[in-house]
C-alpha positions as CSV (number, residue, x, y, z in Angstrom):
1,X,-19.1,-6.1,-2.4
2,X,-20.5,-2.4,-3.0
3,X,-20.1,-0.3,-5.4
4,X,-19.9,3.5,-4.2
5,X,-20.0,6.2,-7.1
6,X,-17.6,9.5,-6.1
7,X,-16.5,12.4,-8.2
8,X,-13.0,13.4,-9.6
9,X,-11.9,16.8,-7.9
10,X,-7.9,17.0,-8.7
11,X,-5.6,14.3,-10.2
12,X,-1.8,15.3,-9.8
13,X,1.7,13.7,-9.8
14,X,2.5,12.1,-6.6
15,X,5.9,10.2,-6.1
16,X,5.9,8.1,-9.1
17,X,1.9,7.3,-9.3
18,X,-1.2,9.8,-9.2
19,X,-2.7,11.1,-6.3
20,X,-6.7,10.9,-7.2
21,X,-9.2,13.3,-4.4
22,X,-12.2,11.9,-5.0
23,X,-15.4,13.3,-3.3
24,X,-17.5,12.0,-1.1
25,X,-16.2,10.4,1.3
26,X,-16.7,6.1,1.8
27,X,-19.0,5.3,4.4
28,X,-16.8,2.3,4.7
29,X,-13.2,2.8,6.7
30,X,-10.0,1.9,3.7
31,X,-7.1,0.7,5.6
32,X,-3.8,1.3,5.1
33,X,-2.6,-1.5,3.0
34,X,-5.8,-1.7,2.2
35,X,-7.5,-1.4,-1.7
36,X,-10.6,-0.3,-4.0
37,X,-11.3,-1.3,-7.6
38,X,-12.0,1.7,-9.3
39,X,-13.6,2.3,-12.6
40,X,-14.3,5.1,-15.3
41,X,-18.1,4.5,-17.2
42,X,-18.2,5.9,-20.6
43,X,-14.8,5.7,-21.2
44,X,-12.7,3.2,-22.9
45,X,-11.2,1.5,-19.8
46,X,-11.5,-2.2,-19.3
47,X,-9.8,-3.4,-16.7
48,X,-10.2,-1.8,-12.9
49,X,-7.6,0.1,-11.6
50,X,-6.5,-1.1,-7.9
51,X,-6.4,2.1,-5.7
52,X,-4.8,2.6,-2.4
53,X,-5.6,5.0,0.4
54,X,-2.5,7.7,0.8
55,X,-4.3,10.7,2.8
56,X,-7.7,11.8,4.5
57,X,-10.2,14.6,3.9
58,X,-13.4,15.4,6.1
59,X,-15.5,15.3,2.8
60,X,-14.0,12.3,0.5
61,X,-10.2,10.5,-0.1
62,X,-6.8,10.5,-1.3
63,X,-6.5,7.5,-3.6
64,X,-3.0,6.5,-5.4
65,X,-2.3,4.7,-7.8
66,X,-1.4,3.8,-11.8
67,X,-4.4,5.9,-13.1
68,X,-5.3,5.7,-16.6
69,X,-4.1,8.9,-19.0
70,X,-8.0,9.1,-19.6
71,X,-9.0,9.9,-16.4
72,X,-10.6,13.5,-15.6
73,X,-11.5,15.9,-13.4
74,X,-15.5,16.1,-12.5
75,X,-15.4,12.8,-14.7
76,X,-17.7,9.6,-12.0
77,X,-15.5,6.5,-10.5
78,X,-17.1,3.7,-9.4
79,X,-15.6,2.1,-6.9
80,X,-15.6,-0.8,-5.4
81,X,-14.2,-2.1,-2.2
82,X,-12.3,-2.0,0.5
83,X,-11.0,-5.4,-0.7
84,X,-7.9,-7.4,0.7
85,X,-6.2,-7.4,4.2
86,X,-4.4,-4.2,5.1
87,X,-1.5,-3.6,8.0
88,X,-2.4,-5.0,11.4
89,X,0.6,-4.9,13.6
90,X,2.3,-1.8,11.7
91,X,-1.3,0.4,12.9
92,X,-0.5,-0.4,16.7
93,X,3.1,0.0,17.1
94,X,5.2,3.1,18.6
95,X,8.5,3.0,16.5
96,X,7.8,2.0,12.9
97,X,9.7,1.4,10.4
98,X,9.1,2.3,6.3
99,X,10.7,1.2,3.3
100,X,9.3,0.9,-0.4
101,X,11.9,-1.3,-2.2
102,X,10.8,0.7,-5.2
103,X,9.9,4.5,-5.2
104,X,7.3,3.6,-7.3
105,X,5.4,2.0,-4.0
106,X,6.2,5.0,-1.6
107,X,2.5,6.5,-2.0
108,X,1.1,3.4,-0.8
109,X,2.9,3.7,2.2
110,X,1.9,7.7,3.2
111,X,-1.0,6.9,5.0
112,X,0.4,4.3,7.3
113,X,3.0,7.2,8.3
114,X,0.8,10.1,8.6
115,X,-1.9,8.0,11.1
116,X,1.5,6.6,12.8
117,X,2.4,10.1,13.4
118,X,-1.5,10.9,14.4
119,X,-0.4,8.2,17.6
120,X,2.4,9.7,18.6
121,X,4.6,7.0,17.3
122,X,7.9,7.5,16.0
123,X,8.6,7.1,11.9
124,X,11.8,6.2,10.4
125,X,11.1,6.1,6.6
126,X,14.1,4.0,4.3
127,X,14.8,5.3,0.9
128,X,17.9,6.5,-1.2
129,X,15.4,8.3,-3.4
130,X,12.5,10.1,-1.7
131,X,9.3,10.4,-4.2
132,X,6.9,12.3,-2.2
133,X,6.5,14.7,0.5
134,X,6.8,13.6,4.0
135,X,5.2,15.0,7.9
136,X,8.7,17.2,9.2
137,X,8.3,14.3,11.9
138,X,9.4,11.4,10.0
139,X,13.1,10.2,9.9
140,X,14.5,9.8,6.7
141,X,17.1,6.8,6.3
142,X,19.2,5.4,3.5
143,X,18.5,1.3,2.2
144,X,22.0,1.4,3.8
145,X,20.6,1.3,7.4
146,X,17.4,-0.5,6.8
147,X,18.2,-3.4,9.3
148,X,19.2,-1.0,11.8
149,X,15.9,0.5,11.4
150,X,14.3,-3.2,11.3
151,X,16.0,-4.1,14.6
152,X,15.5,-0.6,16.4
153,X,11.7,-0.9,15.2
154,X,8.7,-2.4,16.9
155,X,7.0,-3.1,13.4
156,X,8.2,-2.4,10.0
157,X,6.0,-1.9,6.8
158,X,7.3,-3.0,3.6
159,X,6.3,-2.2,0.2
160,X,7.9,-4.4,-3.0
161,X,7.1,-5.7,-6.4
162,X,6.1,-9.5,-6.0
163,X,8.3,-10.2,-8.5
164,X,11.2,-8.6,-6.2
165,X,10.4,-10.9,-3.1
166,X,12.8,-13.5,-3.5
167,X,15.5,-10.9,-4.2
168,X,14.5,-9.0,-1.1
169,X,14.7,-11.7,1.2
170,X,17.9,-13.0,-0.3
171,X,19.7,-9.8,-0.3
172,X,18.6,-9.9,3.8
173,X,19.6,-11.8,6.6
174,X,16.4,-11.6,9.0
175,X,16.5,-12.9,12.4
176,X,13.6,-15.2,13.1
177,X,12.6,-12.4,15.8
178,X,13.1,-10.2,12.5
179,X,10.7,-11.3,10.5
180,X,7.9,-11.4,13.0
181,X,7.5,-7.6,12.8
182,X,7.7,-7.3,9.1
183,X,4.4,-6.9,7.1
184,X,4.9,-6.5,3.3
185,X,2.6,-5.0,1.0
186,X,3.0,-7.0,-2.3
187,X,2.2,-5.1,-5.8
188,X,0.6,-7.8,-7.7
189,X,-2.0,-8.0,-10.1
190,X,-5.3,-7.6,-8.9
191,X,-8.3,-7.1,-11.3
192,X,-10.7,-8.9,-9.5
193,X,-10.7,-8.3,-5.8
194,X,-12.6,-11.6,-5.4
195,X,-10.2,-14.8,-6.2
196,X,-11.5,-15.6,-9.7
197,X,-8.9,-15.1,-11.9
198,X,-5.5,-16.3,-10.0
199,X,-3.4,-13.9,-11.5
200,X,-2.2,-12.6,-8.2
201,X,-1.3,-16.4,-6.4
202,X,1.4,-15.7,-3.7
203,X,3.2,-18.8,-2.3
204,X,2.9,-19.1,2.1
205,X,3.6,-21.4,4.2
206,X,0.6,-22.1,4.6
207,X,-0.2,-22.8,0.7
208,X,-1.4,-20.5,-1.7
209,X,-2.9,-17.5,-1.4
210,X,-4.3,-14.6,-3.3
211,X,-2.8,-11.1,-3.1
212,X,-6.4,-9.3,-4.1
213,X,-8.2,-11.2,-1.0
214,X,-5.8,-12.4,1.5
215,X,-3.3,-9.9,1.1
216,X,-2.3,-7.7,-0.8
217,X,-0.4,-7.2,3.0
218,X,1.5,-10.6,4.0
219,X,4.0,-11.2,7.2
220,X,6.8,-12.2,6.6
221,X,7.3,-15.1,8.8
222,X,4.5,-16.6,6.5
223,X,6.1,-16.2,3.7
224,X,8.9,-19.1,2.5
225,X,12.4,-18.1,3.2
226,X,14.4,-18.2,0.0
């Protein structure tokens, strides 16, 4: 995988994560849904930082995520990616559905809207507590109505904790039909964007699977009913 080094420009609250413009742009494409492993040299960070996409600029990105406090302006990233599967089905449609079961997550999710929009689709965005800015154009929902959005939708994009998945699809009766158009974005631990480590195992029907390369965006249908 390359390793691309970009610059710093502005890092500022967005929902409940940072919002990092980083200059220049990738010469690769970063789906929505989609990830980089991003690193600070000559500071004291060890671990990468997963980053997500959340916004577009003709000379470099919008990246969001858990930045470290230490992070600077005009301070170098290296970063390394894109890494994982992003949303497929939710990139096609023309009524799409949001929801972050955390605000936390909403970020993550901006992208997906703004390039929906960018279509001409229609956006209906679930939340009972709004963390960022949204386009005028998107239709803001409460949880309370999220199956009426997930039946009135022709793909719906889901953001949750992976320790919140069983909860999720407990506290939901999907139709079969249902869960055919849902892809969900799992926040798990991913640190090495290649499979060696494990950390981030995710249980299919199809066996196990790792969030950092075959996800971090799963369908539903694959994933086992609780």
């Amino acid at each position: 995988m390359k390793t691309y080094s970009v610059l710093i420009r502005e890092i500022i609250p967005f929902g409940q994560e940072h919002r990092i413009d980083v200059t220049p742009a990738l010469p690769t494409v970063l789906q929505p849904g989609q990830y980089c492993l991003a690193f600070a040299p000559g500071t004291t960070q060890i671990l990468p930082v997963p980053l997500f996409p959340c916004g577009e600029l003709p000379d470099g990105l919008y990246l969001c995520g858990k930045s470290p406090p230490f992070w600077q302006t005009r301070e170098s990233l290296l970063l390394q990616g894109p890494y994982g599967q992003g949303f497929i089905e939710s990139l096609k449609v023309r009524k799409l559905a949001i929801h972050a079961v955390e605000p936390a997550l909403e970020s993550r999710l901006h992208l997906l809207a703004v390039q929906a929009l960018q279509r001409g689709a229609d956006v209906a965005w679930v939340t009972d507590q709004l963390s960022i800015e949204l386009p005028p154009q998107v239709e803001v929902l409460k949880s309370a109505d999220f199956l009426e959005a997930v039946a009135w939708c022709d793909a719906c994009a889901v953001a949750i904790p992976i320790n919140q998945l069983t909860e999720f699809q407990q506290a939901h009766s999907f139709k079969p039909a249902e869960r055919t158009k849902i892809e969900v974005l799992l926040d798990a631990p991913m640190i090495c964007g290649n499979s060696h480590c494990g950390v981030c195992a995710v249980e299919t029907i199809k066996g196990w699977k790792l969030a950092c390369k075959d996800g971090p965006v799963f369908r539903l249908e694959d994933l086992p009913r609780e």
